[in-house]
N, C-alpha and C positions, 0 to 999 in steps of 0.2 A: 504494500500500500504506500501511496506515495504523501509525504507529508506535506501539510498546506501551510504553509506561512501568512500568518493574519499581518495586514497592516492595515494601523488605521490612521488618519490625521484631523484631530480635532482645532478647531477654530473658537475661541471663547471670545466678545467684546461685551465689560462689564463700563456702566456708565451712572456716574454718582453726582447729583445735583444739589447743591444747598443754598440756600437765600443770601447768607450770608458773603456773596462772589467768593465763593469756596468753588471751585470745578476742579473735578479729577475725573480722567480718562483711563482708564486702563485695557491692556491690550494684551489677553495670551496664546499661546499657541502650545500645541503638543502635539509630536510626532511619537506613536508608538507601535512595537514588534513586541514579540516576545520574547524576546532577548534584550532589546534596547528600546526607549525611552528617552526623551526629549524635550526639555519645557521652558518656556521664556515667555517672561512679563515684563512690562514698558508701561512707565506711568510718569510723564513729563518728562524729567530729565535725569529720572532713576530706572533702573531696569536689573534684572534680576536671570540668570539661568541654572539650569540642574540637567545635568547629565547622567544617565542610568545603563548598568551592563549586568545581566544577568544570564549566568549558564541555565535557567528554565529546568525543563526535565530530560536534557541532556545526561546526564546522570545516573542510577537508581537510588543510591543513599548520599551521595551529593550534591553540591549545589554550590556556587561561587557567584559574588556579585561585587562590586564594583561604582562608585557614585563621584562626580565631584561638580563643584558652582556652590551657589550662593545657597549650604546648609544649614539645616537648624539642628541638632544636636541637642538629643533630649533621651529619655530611658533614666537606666543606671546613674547616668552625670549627674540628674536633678537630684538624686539622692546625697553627691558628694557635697553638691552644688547649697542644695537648702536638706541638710539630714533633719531638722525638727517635723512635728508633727503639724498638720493643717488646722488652724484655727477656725478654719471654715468647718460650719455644719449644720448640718440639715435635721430634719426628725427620722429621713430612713437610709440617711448617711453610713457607709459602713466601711472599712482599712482596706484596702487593695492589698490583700496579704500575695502577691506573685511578687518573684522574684525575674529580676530585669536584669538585662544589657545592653548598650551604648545600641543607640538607633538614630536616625534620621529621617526628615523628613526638607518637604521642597515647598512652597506655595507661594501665596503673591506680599505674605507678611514676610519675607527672608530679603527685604531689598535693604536691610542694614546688616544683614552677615556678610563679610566678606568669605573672598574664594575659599575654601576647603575640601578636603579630598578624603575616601571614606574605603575601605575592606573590608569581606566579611567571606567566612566559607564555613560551613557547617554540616552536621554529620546527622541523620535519621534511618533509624531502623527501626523496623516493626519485628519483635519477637513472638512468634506463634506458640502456644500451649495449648497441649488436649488437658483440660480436666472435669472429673465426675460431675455431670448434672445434676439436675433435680429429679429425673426420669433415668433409664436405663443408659440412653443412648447417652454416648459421653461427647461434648463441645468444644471447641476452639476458641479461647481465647488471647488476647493478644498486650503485650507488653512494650512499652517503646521507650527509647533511648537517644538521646539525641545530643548533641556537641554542636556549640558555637563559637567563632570567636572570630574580632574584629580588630580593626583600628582605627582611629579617626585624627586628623590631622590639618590645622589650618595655623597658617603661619604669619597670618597679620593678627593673630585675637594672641598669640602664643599658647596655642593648645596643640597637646600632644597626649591620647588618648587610647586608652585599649583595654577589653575586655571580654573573658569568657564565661562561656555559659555552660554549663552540665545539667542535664535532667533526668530522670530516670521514674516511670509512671507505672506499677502495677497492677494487673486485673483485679487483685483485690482492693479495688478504691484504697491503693499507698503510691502515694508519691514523694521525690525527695528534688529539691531542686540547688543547685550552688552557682553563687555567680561570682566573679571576680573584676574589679573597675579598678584600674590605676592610671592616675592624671599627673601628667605636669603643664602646670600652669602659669606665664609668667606674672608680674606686679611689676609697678612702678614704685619709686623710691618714699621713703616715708614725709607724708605732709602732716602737721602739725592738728590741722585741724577734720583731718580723716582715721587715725589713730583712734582705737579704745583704748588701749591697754596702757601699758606703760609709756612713757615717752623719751624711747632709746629713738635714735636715729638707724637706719637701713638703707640700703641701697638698692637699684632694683636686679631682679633676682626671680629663678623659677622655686614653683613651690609643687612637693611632691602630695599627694593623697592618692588615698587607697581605701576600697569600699568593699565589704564582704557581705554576699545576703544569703541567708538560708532559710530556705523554705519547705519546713514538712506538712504535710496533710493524711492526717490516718481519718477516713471515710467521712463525720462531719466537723471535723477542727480541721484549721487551716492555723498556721503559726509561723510568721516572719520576723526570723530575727537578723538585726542586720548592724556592724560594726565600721564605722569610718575610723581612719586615721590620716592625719594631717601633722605634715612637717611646717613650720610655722617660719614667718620668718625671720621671727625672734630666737629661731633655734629651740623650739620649744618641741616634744610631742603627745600631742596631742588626740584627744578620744571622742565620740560620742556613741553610746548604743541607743537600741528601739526595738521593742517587742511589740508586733504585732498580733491579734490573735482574733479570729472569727470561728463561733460553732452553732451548729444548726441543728435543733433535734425537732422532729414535726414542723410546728408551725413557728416558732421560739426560734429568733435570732438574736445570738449575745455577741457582742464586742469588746473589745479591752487592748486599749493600745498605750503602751509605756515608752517615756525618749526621757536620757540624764547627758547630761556632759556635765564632767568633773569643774573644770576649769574653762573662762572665756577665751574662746579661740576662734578664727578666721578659715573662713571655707574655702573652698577651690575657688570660687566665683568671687571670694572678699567680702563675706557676708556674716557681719559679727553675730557669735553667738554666744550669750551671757552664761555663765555657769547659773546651772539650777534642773531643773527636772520638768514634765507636763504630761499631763493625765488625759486620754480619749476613752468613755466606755459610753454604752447605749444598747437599745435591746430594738427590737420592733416584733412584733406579735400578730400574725393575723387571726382573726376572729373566726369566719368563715370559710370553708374550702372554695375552690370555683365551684363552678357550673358545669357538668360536663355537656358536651354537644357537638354533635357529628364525630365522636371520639379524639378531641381535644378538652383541656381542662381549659375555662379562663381565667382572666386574673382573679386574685385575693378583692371579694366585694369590701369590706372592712378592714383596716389597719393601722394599727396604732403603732406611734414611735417615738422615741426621746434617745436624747443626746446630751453629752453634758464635755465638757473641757477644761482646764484648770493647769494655767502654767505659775511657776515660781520663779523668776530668775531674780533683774534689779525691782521688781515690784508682782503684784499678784492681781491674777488676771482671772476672772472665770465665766464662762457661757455655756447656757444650757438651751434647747430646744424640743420640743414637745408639740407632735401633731395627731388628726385623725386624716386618712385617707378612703376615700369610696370610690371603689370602681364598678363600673357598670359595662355595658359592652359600647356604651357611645357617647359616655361621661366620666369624666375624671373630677372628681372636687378634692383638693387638697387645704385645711387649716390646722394652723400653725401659730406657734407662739416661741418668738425668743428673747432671753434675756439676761443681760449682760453687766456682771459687778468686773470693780476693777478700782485698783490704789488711786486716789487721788491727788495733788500736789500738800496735802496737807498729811500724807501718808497711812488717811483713812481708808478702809475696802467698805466697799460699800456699792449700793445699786446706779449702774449709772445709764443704762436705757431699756426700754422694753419694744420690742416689737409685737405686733398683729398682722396677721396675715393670711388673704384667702385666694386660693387659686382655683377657676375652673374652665375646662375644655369640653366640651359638647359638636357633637357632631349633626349639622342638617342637611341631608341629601347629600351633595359632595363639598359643602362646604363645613368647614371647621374652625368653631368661635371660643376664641381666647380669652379671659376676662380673669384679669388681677386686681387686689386691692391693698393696699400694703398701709397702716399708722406705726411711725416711730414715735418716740417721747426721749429725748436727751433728759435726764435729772439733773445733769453738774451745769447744763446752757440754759435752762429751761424753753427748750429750742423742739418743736414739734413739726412733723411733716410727712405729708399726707400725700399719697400716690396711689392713681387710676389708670388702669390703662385695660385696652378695647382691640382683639385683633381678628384680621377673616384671613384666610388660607381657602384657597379654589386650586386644588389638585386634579385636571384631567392629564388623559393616557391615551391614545392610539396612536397615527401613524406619528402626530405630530403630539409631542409631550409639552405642556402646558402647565405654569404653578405661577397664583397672583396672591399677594401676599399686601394687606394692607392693615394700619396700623394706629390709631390712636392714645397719647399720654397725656396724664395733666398731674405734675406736681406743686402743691401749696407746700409754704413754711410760713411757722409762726413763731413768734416769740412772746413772751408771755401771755398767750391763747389772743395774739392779736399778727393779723398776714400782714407780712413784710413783701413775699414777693411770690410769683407761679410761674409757672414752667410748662409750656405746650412743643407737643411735637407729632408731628404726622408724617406717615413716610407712604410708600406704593412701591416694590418691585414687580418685577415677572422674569418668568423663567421660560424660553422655548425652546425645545429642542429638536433637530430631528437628522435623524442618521447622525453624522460628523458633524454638525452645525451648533454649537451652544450659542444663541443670547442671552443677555443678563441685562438690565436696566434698573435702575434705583432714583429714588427724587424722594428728597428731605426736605422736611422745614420744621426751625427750629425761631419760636418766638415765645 
């Protein structure tokens, strides 16, 4: 049989309008095979490209690829990069316990990375085992194994990057996963008023980190633990850990996620982080099973969630988050509530805002209506503010793909229960596609 070579060449021109004589034009292209890959964006007098090579399924258990242009470099790094925990959270918020490796990626936000160059080749097998059924007849099941590892490299940011990835997944729902990320990264010379720590003078200089994640899973825990270390360039070094952990039994999902660093030290990226410790845990519960129908289950009708967070380091910080969830087959309502203490200049902890908040999506014929409400209250500004916003989605599909997308907001603020000022904005895209052809079209206004 003879094998076909796909090529395709798509055309994208996206077009963004604001009141304010804001005009941006943007303009991409992408040539792709299945082997290689090609993509470039131009927006005024910036422009961006990414190069791609991959050996495909030339191969059986491997595979090699190839990248360079204007990267974004992301995975494993973010973890050297910012090792603390996300203070961001939700009510059904939960740890990304996987372990990672240096990745990339290309789009029309990469027009401030400069040029960069990337490697990767890695290893997958599928291991077969017969073992005893639940019936006579004995089954096949399958085992996998797999091996990564890369490099990445750009020489205007001074990054110099690589790391491996090990995995190994068994039929008996056990998995082990190991990753290894070592960076050198350069710094400029010490400024007086960029300094945390002490105020020795330096000069500039690369700095080395190194990032370990392990990840087991025995059938419903998942557990990520993960180790950085940092050469500092005080000559210091330097630690942070983090234990991650998610388990699921029935309907009962618990989390609990732990991060300490001993001592204040500076990350691959230069990103200070205080000595102290920070707490992540939360459960979410559903009430109801689905629905079964046409033998698919649907979602959880009812559900309940909280989150809570609590860091220590130069002061004391804590949010917690608490919702119900309803799902139906053509509506989603989401309310929520969060709220947030934290040390003040007088070195009291104490409450310093509360949020409200209700989200809901419903579905009519083929359009689908977005409708949010959100009330803050500052305590420490007595500064309150109030947000509406209103949206329709029109998704058709045949020869010619269709998506119109429009949108209304209005935010008030007030201070002492008295408006100071509002906030309107209205937007309208569309999306057409057909065969190789994308349009895109945007128009803002902001008053």
């Amino acid at each position: 049989m003879k094998k076909i070579w796909l090529i395709a060449f798509y055309f994208n021109l996206s077009l963004v309008l604001y009141t304010k004589e804001a005009f941006s034009f943007v303009t991409s292209e992408k040539l792709q095979t299945d082997y290689f890959t090609l993509g470039f964006y131009e927006s005024k007098d910036k422009w961006s490209f990414g190069a791609f090579l991959s050996s495909g399924n030339l191969f059986k258990n491997f595979s090699f690829s190839a990248a360079g242009g204007n990267l974004s470099l992301s995975g494993s790094a973010s973890k050297l990069n910012n090792p603390s925990l996300s203070s961001s959270i939700t009510p059904f918020s939960s740890p990304d316990t996987k372990a990672q490796n240096l990745s990339i990626s290309f789009s029309s936000s990469s027009f401030s990375k400069p040029l960069s160059y990337f490697l990767e080749a890695s290893y997958i097998r599928q291991i077969e085992k017969i073992v005893p059924g639940r019936t006579k007849k004995r089954k096949k099941e399958k085992d996998s194994l797999s091996f990564k590892t890369n490099i990445f490299y750009s020489p205007d940011d001074k990054i110099l990057s690589s790391s491996a990835y090990f995995d190994y997944s068994s039929h008996k729902k056990i998995s082990y996963s190991l990753s290894l990320t070592s960076s050198l990264t350069g710094y400029e010379r010490y400024k007086e008023d960029s300094w945390f720590m002490e105020k020795r003078y330096y000069g500039p200089g690369t700095m080395f980190s190194l990032g370990m994640q392990n990840r087991f899973k025995i059938k419903n825990l998942n557990s990520l633990l993960t180790i950085n270390y940092y050469k500092s360039p005080l000559q210091t070094d330097d630690f942070t850990f983090s234990f991650e952990n998610t388990f699921l039994i029935n309907h009962l999902n618990l989390n609990l996620s732990l991060f300490y660093v001993p001592y204040d030290l500076i990350t691959s990226s230069q990103k200070k982080i205080s000595e102290g410790f920070q707490i992540k845990s939360g459960f979410q519960y559903s009430f109801l099973k689905g629905i079964k129908k046409r033998g698919e289950v649907s979602p959880p009708l009812i559900k309940s969630g909280l989150n809570i967070y609590f860091k220590k380091d130069d002061f004391y910080y804590a949010k917690a988050s608490s919702g119900l969830s309803f799902t139906g087959e053509k509506n989603n309502l989401v309310i929520s509530t969060t709220l947030i203490m934290e040390e003040d200049k007088k070195h009291e902890f104490d409450l310093s805002s509360l949020t409200l908040s209700i989200k809901d999506s419903f579905i009519i014929g083929k359009i689908k209506i977005n409708f949010g409400g959100t009330v803050n209250y500052d305590f420490f500004d007595s500064l309150m503010t109030e947000k509406i916003s209103l949206s329709f989605n029109l998704n058709l599909k045949n020869k010619l793909t269709f998506n119109l997308n429009s949108g209304f907001s209005l935010k008030l603020t007030q201070k002492d229960f008295s408006y100071k000022k509002d906030e309107k904005e209205f937007y309208l895209s569309c999306k057409a596609a057909w065969k190789y052809i994308n349009l895109t079209g945007k128009i803002s206004f902001n008053y």
